[in-house]
N, CA, C and O atoms as a Tinker XYZ file with bonds, in Angstrom:
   408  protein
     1  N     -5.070000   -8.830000    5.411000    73     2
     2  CA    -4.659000   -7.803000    4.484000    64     1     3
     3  C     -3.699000   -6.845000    5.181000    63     2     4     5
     4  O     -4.092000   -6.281000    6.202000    81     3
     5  N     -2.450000   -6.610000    4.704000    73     3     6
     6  CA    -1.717000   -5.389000    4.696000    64     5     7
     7  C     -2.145000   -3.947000    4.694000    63     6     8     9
     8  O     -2.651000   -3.504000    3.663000    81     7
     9  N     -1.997000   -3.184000    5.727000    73     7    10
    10  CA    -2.562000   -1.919000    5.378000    64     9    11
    11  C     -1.073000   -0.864000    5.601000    63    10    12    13
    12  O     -0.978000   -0.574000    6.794000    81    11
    13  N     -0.021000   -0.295000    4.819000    73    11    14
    14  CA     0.586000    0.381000    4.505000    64    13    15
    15  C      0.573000    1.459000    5.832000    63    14    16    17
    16  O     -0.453000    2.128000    5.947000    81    15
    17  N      1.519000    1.636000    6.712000    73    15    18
    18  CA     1.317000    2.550000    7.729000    64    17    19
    19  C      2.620000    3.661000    7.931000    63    18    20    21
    20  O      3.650000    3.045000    7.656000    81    19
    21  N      2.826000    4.597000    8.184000    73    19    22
    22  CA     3.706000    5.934000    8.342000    64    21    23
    23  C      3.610000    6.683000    9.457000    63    22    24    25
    24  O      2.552000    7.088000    9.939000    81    23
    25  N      5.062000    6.941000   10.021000    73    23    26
    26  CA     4.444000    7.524000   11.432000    64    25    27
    27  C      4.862000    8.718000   11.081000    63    26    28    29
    28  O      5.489000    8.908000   10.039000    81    27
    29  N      4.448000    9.967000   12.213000    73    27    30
    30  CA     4.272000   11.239000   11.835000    64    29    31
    31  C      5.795000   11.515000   11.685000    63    30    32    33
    32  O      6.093000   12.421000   10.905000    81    31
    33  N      6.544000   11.027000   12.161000    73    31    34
    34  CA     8.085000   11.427000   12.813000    64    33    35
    35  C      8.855000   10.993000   10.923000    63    34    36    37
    36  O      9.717000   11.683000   10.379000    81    35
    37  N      8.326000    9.941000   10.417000    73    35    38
    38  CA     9.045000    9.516000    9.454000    64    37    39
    39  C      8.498000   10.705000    8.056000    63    38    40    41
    40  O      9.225000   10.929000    7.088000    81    39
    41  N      7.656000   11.091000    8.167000    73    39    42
    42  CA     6.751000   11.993000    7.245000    64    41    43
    43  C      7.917000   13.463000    7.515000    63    42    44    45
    44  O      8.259000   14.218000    6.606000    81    43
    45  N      8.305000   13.569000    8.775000    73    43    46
    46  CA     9.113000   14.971000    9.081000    64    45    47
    47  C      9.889000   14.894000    8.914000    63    46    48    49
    48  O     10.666000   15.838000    8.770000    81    47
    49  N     10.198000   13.572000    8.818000    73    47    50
    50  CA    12.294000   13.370000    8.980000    64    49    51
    51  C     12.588000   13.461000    7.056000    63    50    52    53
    52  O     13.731000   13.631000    6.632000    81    51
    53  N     11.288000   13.306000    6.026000    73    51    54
    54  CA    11.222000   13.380000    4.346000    64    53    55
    55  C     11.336000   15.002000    4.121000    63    54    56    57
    56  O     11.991000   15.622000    3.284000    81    55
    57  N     10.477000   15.465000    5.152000    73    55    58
    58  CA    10.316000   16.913000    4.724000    64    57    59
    59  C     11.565000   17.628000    4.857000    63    58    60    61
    60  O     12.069000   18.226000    3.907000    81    59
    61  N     12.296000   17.564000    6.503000    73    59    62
    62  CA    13.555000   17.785000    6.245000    64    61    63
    63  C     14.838000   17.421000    5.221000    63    62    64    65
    64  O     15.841000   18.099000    4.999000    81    63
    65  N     14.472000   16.174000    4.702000    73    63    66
    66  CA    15.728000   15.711000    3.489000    64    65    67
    67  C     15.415000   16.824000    2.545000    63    66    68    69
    68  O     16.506000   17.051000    2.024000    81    67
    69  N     14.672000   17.524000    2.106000    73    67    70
    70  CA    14.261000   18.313000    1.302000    64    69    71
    71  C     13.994000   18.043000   -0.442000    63    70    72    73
    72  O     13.268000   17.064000   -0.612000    81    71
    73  N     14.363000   18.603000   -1.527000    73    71    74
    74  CA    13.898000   18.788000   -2.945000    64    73    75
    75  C     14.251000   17.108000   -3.499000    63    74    76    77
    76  O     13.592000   16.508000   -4.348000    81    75
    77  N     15.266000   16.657000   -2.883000    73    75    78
    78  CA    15.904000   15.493000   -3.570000    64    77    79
    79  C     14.886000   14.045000   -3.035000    63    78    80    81
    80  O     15.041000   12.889000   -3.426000    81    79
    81  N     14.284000   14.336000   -2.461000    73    79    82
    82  CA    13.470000   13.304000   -1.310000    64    81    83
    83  C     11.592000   13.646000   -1.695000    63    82    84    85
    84  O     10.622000   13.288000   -1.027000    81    83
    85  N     11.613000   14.317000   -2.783000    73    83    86
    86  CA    10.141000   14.900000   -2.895000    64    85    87
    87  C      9.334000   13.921000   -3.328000    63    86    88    89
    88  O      8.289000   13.776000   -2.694000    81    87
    89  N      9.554000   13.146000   -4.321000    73    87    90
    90  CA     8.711000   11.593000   -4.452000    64    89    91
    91  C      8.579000   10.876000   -3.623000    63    90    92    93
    92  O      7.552000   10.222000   -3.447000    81    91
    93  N      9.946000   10.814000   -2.668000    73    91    94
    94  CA     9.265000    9.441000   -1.361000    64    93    95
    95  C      8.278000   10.489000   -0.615000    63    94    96    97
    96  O      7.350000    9.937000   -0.024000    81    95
    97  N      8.306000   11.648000   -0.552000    73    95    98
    98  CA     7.214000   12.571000    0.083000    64    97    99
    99  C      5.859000   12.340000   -0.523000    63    98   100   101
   100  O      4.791000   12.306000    0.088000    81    99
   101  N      6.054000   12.186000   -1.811000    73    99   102
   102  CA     4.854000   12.387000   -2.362000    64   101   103
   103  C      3.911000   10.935000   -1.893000    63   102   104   105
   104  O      2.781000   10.934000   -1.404000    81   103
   105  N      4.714000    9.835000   -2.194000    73   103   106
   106  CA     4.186000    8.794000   -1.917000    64   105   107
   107  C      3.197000    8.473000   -0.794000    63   106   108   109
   108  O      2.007000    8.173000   -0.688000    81   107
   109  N      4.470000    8.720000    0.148000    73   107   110
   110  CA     4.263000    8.759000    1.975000    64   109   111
   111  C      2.965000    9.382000    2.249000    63   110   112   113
   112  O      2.021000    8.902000    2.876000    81   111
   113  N      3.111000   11.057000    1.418000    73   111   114
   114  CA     1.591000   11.399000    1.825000    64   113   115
   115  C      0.759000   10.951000    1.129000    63   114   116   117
   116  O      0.002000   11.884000    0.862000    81   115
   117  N      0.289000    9.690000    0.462000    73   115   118
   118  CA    -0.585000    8.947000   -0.423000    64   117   119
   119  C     -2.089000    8.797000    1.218000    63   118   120   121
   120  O     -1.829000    8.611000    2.407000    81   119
   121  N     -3.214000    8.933000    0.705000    73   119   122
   122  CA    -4.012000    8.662000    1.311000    64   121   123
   123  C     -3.996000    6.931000    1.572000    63   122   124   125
   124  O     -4.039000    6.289000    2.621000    81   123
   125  N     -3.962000    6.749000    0.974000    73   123   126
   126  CA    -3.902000    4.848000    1.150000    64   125   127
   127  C     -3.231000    4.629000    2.139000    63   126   128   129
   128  O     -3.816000    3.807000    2.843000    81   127
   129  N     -1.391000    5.248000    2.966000    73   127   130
   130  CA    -1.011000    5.099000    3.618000    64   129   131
   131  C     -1.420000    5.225000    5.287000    63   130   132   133
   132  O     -0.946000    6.288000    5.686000    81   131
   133  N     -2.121000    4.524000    6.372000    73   131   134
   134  CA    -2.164000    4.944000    7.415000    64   133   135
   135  C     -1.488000    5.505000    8.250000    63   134   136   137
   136  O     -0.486000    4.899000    8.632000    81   135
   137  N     -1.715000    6.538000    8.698000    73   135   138
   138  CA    -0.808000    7.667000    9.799000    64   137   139
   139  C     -0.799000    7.591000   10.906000    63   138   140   141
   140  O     -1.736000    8.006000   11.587000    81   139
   141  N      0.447000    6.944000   11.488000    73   139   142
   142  CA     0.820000    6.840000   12.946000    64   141   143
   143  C      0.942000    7.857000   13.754000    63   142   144   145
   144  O      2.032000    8.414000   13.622000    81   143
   145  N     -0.051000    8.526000   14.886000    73   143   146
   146  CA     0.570000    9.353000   15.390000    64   145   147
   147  C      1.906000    9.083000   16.651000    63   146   148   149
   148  O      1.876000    8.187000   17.494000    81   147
   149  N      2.916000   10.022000   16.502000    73   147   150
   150  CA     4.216000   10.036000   17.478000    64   149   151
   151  C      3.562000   11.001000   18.348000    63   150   152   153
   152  O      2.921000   11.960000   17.918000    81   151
   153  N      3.721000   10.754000   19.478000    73   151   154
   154  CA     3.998000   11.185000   21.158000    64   153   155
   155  C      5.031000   11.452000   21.769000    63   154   156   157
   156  O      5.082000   11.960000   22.889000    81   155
   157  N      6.349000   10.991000   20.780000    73   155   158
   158  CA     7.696000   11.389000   21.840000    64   157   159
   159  C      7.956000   12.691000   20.878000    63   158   160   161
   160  O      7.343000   13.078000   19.883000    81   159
   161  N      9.382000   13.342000   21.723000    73   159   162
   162  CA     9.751000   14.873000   21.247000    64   161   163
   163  C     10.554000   14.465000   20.013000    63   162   164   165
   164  O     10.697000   13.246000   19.917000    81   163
   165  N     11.004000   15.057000   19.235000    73   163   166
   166  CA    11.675000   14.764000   18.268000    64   165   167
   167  C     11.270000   14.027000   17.029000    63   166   168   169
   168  O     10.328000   13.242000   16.923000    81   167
   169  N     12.384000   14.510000   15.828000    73   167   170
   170  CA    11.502000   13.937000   14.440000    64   169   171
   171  C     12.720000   12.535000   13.993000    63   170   172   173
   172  O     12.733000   12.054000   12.860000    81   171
   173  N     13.506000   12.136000   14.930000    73   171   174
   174  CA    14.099000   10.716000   14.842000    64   173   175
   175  C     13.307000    9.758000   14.104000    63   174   176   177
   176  O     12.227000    9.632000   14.683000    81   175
   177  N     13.365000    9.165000   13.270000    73   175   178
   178  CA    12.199000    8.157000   13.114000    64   177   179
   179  C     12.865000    7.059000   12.929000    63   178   180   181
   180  O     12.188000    6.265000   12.276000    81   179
   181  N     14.116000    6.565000   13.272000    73   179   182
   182  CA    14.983000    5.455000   12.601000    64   181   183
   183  C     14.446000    4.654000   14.885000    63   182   184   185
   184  O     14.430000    3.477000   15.245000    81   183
   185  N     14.140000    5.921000   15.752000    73   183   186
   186  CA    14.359000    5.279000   16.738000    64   185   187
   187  C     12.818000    5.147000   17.131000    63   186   188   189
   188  O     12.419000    4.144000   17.723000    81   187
   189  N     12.342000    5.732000   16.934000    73   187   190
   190  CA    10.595000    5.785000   16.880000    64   189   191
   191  C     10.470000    4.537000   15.765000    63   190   192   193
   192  O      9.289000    4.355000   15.468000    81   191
   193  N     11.288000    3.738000   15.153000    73   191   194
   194  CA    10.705000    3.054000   14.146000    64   193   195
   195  C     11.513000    1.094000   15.477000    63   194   196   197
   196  O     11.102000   -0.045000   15.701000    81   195
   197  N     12.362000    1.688000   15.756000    73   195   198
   198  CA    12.729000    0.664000   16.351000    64   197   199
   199  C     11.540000    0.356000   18.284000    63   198   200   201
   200  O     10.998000   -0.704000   18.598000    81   199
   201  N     11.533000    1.201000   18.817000    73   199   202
   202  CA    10.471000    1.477000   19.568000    64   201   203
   203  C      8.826000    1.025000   19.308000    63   202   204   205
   204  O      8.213000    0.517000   20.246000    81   203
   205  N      8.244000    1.210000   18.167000    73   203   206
   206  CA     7.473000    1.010000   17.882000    64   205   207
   207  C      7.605000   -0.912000   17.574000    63   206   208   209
   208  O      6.776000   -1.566000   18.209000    81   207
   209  N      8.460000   -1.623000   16.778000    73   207   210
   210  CA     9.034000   -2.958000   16.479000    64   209   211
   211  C      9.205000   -3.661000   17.960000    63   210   212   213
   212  O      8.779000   -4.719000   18.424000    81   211
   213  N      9.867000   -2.796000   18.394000    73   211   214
   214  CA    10.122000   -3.795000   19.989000    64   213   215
   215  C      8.391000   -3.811000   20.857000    63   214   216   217
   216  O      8.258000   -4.887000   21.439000    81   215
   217  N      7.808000   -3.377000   20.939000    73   215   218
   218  CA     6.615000   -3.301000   21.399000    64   217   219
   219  C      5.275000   -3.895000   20.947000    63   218   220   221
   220  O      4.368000   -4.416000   21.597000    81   219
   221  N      5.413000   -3.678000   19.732000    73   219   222
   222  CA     4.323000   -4.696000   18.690000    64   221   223
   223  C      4.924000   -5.166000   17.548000    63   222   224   225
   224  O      4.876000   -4.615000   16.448000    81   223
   225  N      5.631000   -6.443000   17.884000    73   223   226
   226  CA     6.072000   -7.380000   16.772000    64   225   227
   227  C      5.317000   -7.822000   15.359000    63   226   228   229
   228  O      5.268000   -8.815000   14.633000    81   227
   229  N      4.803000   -6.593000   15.406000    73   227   230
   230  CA     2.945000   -7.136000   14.047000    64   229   231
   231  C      3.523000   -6.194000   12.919000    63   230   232   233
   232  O      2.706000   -5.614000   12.203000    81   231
   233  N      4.666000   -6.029000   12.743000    73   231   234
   234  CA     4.899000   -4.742000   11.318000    64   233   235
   235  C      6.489000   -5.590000   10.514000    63   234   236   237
   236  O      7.410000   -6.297000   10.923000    81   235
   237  N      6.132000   -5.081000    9.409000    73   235   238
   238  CA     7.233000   -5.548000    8.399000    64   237   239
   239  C      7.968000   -3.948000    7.970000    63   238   240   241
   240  O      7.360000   -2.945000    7.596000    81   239
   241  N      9.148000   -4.081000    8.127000    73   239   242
   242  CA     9.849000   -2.768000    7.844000    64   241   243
   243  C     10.254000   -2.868000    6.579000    63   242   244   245
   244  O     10.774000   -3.886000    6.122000    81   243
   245  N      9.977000   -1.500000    5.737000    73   243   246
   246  CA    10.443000   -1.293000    4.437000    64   245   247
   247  C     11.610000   -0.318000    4.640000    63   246   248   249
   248  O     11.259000    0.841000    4.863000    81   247
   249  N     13.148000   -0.598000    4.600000    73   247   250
   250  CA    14.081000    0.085000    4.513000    64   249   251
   251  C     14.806000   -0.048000    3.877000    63   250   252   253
   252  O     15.050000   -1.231000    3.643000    81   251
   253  N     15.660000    0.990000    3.148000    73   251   254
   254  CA    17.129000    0.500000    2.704000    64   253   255
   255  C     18.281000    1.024000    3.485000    63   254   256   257
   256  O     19.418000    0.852000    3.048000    81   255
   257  N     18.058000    1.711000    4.716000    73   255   258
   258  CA    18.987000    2.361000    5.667000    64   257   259
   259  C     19.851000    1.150000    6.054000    63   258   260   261
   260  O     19.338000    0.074000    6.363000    81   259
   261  N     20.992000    1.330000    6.030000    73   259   262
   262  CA    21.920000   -0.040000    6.428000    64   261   263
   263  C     21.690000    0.347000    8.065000    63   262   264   265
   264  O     21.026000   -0.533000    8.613000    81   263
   265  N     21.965000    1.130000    8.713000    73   263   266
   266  CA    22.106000    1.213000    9.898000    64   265   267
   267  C     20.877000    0.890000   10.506000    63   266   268   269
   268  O     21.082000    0.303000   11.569000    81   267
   269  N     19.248000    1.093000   10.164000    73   267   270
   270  CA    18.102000    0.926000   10.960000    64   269   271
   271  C     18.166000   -0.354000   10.655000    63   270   272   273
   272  O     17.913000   -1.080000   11.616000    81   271
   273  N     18.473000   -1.032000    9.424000    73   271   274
   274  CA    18.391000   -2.662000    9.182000    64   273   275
   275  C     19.828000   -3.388000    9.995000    63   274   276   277
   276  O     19.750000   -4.574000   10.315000    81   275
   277  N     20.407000   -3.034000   10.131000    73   275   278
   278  CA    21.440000   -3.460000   11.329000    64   277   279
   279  C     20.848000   -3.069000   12.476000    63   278   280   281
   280  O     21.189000   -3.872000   13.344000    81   279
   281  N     19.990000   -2.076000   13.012000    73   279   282
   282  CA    19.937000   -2.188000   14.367000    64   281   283
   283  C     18.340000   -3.132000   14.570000    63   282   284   285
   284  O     18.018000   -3.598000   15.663000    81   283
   285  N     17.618000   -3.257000   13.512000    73   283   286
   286  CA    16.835000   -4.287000   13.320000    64   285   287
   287  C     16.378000   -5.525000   13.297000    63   286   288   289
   288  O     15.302000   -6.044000   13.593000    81   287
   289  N     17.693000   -6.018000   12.770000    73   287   290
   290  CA    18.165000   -7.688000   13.055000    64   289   291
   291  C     18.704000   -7.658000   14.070000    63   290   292   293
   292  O     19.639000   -8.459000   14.065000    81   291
   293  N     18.572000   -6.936000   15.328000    73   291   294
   294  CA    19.178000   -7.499000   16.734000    64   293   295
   295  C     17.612000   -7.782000   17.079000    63   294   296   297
   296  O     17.759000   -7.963000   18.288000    81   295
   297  N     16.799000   -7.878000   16.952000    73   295   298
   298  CA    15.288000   -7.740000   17.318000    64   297   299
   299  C     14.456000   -9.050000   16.799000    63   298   300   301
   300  O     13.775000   -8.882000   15.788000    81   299
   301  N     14.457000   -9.802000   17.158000    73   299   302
   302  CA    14.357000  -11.364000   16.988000    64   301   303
   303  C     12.687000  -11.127000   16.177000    63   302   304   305
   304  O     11.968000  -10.279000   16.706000    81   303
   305  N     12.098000  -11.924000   14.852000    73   303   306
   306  CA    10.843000  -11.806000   14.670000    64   305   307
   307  C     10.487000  -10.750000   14.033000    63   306   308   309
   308  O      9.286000  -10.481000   14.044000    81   307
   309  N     11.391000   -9.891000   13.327000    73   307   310
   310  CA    11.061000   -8.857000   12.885000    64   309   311
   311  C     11.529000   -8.810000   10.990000    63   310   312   313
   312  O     12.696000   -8.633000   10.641000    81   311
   313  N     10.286000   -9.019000    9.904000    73   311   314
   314  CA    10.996000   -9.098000    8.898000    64   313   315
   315  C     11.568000   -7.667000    8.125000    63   314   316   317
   316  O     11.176000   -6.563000    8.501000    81   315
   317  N     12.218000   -7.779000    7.375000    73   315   318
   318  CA    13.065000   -6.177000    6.693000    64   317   319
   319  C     12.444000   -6.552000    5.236000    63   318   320   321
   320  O     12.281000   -7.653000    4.709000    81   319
   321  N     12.113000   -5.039000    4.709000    73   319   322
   322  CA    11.692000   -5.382000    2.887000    64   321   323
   323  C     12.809000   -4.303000    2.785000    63   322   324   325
   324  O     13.064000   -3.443000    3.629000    81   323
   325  N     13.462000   -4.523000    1.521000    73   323   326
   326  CA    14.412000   -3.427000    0.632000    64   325   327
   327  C     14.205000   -3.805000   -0.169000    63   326   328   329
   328  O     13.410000   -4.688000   -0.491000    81   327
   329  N     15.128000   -3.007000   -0.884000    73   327   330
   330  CA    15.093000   -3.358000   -2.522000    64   329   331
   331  C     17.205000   -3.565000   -2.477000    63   330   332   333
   332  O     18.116000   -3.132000   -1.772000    81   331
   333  N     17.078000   -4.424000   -3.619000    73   331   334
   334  CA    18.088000   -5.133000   -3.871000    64   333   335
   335  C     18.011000   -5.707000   -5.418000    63   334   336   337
   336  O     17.316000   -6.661000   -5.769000    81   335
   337  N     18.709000   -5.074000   -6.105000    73   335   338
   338  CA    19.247000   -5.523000   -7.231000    64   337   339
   339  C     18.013000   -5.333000   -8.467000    63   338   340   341
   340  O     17.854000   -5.953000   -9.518000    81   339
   341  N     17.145000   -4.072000   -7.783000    73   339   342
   342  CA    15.860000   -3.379000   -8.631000    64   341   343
   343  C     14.829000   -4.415000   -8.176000    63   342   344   345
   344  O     13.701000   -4.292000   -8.653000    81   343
   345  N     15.139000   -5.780000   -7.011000    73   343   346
   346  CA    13.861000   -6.121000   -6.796000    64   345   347
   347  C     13.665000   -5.846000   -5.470000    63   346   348   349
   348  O     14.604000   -5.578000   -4.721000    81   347
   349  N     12.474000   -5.893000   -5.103000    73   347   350
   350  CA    11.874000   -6.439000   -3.652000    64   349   351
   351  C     12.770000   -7.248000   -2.579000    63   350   352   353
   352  O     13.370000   -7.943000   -3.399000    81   351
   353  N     13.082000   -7.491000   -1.829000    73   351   354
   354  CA    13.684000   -8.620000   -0.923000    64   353   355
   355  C     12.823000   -8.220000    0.362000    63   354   356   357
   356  O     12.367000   -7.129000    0.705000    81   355
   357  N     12.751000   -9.647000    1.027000    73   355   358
   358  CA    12.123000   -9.421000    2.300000    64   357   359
   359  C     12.931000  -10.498000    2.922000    63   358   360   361
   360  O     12.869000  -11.684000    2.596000    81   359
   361  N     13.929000   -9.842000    4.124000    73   359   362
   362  CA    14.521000  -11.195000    4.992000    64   361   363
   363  C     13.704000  -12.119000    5.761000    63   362   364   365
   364  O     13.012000  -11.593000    6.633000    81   363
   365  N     13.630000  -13.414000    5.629000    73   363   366
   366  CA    13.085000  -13.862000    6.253000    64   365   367
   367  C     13.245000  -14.045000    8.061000    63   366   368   369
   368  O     14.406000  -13.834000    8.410000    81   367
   369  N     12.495000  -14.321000    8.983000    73   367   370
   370  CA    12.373000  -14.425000   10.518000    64   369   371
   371  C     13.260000  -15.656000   10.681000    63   370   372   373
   372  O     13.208000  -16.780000   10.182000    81   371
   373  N     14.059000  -15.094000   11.514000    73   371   374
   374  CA    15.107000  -15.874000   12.112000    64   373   375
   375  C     14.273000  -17.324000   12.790000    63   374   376   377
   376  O     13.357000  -17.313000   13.612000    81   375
   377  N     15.033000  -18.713000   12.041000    73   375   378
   378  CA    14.647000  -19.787000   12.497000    64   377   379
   379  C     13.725000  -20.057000   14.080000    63   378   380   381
   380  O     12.625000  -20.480000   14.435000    81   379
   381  N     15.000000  -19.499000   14.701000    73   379   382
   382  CA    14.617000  -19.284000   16.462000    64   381   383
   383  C     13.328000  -18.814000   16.540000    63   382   384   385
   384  O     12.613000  -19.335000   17.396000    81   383
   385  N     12.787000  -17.807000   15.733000    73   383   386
   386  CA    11.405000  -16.962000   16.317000    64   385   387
   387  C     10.048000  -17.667000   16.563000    63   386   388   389
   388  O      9.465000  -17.516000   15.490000    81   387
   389  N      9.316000  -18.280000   17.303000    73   387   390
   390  CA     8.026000  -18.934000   17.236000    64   389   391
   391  C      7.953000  -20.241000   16.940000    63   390   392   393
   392  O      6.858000  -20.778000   16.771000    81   391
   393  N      9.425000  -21.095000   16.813000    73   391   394
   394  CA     9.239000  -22.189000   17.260000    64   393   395
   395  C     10.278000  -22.723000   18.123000    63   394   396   397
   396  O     11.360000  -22.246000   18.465000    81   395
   397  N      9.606000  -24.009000   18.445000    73   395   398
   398  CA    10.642000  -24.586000   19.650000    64   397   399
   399  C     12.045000  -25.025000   19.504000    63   398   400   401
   400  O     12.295000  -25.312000   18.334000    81   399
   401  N     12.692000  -25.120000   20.029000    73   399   402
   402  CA    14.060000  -25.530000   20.165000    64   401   403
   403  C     14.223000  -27.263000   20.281000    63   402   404   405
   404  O     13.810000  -27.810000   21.303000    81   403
   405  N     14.771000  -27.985000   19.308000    73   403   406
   406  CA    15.058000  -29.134000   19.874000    64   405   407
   407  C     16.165000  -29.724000   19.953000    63   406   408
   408  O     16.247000  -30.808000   20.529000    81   407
């Protein structure tokens, strides 16, 4: 089972977007969501989100940031969810990842 997770840094980086960003706030702070605590300085979360991916390959990223999903697919094994065209999309894991080469 999937359990929905948010790190503290991405929760700060909503609060700063301010009035226009208040539903993905609202969401984010949904109890259902689990809360990552951050340890580094700063409310970056596009690099705290890549940091966290390179270290434990066990998370599926929900973005529509072109730039965190470009610096994402350099990261072998890692799938992306957006939305695209009012649906869902999830890229699939690069051929190469977890199996052999022949």
């Amino acid at each position: 089972m999937c359990i929905p997770v948010i790190t503290d840094c991405v929760l700060a980086e909503l609060e700063k977007l301010g009035p226009k960003y208040r539903i993905a706030l609202r969401i984010a702070r949904d109890p259902r969501f689990e809360r990552l605590p951050c340890t580094h300085k700063g409310t970056y979360a596009d690099d705290c989100i890549v940091q966290r991916v390179t270290q434990h390959r066990c998370y599926i990223v929900a973005t529509c940031d072109r730039d965190l999903k470009r610096r994402l697919r350099k990261i072998p094994g890692i799938p992306i969810m957006y939305i695209s065209s009012h649906k869902y999309t999830i890229e699939r894991l690069p051929e190469a990842y977890g199996a052999p080469k022949t």
